[in-house]
N, C-alpha and C positions, 0 to 999 in steps of 0.2 A: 304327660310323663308316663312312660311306661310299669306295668307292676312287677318286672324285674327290678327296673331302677328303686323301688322303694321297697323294699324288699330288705329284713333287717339279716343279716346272713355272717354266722361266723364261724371257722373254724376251730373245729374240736379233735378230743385224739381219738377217738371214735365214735361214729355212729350210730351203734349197734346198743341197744338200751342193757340193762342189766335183769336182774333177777327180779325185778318190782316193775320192768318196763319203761324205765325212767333211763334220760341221759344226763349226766352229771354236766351241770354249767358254770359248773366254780371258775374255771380258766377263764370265763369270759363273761363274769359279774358285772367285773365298773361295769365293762360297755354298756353292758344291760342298762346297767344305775344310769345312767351317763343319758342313755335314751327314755330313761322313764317308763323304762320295760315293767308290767309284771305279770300276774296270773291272768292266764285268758291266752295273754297274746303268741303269735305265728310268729315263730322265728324258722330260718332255716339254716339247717347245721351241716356243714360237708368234714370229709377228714384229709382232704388235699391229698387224696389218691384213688378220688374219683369216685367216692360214693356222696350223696348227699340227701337229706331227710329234710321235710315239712314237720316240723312238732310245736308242739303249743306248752306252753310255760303250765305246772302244776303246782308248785313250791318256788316259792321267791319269798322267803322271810332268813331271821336271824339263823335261822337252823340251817340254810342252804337252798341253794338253785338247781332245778331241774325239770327237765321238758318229758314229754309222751311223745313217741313219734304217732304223727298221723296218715302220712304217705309216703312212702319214695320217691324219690325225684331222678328223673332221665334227665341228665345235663347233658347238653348237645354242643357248649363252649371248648371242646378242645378241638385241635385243630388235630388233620389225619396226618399230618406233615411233624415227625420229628425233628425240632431241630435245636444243636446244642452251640450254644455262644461262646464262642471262647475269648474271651476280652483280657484286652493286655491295659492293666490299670490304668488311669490317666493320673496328671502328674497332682491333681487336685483331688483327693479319696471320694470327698463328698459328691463329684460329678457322677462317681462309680452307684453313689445312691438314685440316681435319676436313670442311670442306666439299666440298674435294676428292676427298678418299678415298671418302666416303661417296654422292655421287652415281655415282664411278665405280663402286662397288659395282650402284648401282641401274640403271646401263643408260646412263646421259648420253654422248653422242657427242661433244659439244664445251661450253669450259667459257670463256667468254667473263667475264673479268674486268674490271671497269666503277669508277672513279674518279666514283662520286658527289658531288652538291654536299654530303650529310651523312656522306662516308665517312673523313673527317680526314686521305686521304693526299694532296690534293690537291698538296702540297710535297713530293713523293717526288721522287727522282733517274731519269731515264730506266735507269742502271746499274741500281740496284734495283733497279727495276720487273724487268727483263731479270731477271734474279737469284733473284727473288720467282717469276715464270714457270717459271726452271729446275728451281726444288726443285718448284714442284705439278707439273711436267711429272713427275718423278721420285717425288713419292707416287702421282701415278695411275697410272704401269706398276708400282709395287708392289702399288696395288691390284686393277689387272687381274689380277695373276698370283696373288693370295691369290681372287679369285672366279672366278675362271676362265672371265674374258672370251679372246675371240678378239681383240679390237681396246683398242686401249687410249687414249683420247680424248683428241681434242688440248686443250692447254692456252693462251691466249692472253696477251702481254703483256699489262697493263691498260690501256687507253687508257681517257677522259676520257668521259663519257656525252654530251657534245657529236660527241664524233670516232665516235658510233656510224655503222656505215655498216647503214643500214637494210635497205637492198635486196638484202644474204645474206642475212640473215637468214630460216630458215627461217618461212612460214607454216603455218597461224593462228598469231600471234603474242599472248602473252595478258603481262599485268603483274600484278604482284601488290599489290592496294590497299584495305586494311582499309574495309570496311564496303562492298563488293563484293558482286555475287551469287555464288553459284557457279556450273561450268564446264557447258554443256549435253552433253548426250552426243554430239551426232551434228551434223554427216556426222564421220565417222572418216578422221583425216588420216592420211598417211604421216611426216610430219614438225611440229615445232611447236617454236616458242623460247619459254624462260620468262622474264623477269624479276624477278628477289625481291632489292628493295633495302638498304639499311644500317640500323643502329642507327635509331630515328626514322622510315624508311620512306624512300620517294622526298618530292622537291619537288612542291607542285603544277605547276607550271612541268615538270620530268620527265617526269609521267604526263601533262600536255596534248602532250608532243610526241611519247611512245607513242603516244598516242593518236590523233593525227595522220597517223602513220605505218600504220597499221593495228591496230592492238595493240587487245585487248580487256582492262578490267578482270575480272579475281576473287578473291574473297576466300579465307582461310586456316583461316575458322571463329573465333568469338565469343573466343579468347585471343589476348595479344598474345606472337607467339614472337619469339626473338630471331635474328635475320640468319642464324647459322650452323643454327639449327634449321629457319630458313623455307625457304631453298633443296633441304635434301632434301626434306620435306614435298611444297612443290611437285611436283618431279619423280616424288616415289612418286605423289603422287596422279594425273599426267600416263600412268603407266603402268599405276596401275590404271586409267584410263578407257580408255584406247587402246592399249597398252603390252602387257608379258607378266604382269603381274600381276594380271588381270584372275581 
């Protein structure tokens, strides 16, 4: 096993120690408790925007938790490849939690959630929605800190695939639409947005207005996978072309 892999690492709101030197570790006590953490021990702290410290526990009693940093740490885990997911719900919310974790794992910067015409949440409550954001905001810094990103990617309310605002969106921007070519290799972006739709796929009415907008069709390969399986897919295969997985 490698000494990444065991490695106790969690994310903090900042890294940067205080007026005593110290990093406050109240946010992330249980886990401590939990691991049987105390004084002595190497933890490593990041702030999921890319900085991240070696420090050693100083204080673990009833009064509170807090570490000394001991070094900085050069995290080498992000990928050069911007790229942001725009995932049209599936009809099941909970699959959208797999969806999350798992492109966090693969490198995705941003995870742009999308109320498609086939995505069945069309009737969800703005609170929800909000709600539904919070918890994937909260699987993705779990999965930052289980792969040991530097950054941990932002998660967006769902708005409506009408309220897409086009014009962030990173380019080349490509959709995902069965019976597609696939992706040419070159030029080699810096950044790129995916689209991988719901249950059923996109509307044709959808893809004419990706398409519209700039967006290039490609396809998945000759199966038909399902919603939560297509958007990693995607993404892996975005970073084995231009990515670090090459």
């Amino acid at each position: 096993m490698s000494e990444n892999a065991t490695r106790r690492r969690f994310r903090v709101d900042s890294v940067e120690p205080d007026a005593a030197g110290r990093i406050d570790l109240g946010a992330v006590r249980r886990h401590l408790e939990v691991l049987r953490a105390g004084v002595g021990d190497v933890v490593y702290l990041f702030d999921g925007r890319g900085a991240e410290v070696e420090a050693e526990i100083r204080v673990f009693d009833r009064s509170g938790a807090s570490a000394a940093v001991r070094t900085r740490v050069t995290n080498e885990s992000e990928s050069d490849l911007e790229c942001w997911l725009v995932q049209a719900l599936p009809a099941r919310t909970v699959r959208m939690d797999s969806i999350v974790r798992q492109v966090t794992e693969l490198g995705v910067d941003r995870i742009v959630p999308v109320v498609a015409e086939r995505s069945q949440q069309a009737k969800a409550k703005a609170a929800a929605m909000q709600r539904r954001a919070e918890r994937w905001g909260r699987i993705a810094e779990a999965a930052a800190e289980q792969s040991h990103r530097a950054r941990v990617p932002e998660v967006e309310v769902p708005c409506s695939f009408g309220e897409l605002e086009w014009d962030r969106l990173p380019r080349p921007m490509f959709i995902a639409d069965p019976g597609a070519g696939s992706v040419a290799r070159a030029p080699v972006p810096g950044a790129v947005s995916v689209l991988v739709g719901p249950e059923g796929g996109w509307t044709e009415p959808e893809v004419s207005a990706a398409l519209a907008a700039g967006a290039q069709s490609f396809g998945l390969g000759p199966r038909v996978l399902r919603a939560d399986t297509a958007g990693v897919v995607a993404v892996a295969l975005f970073q084995s072309l231009w990515g670090d997985l090459r």
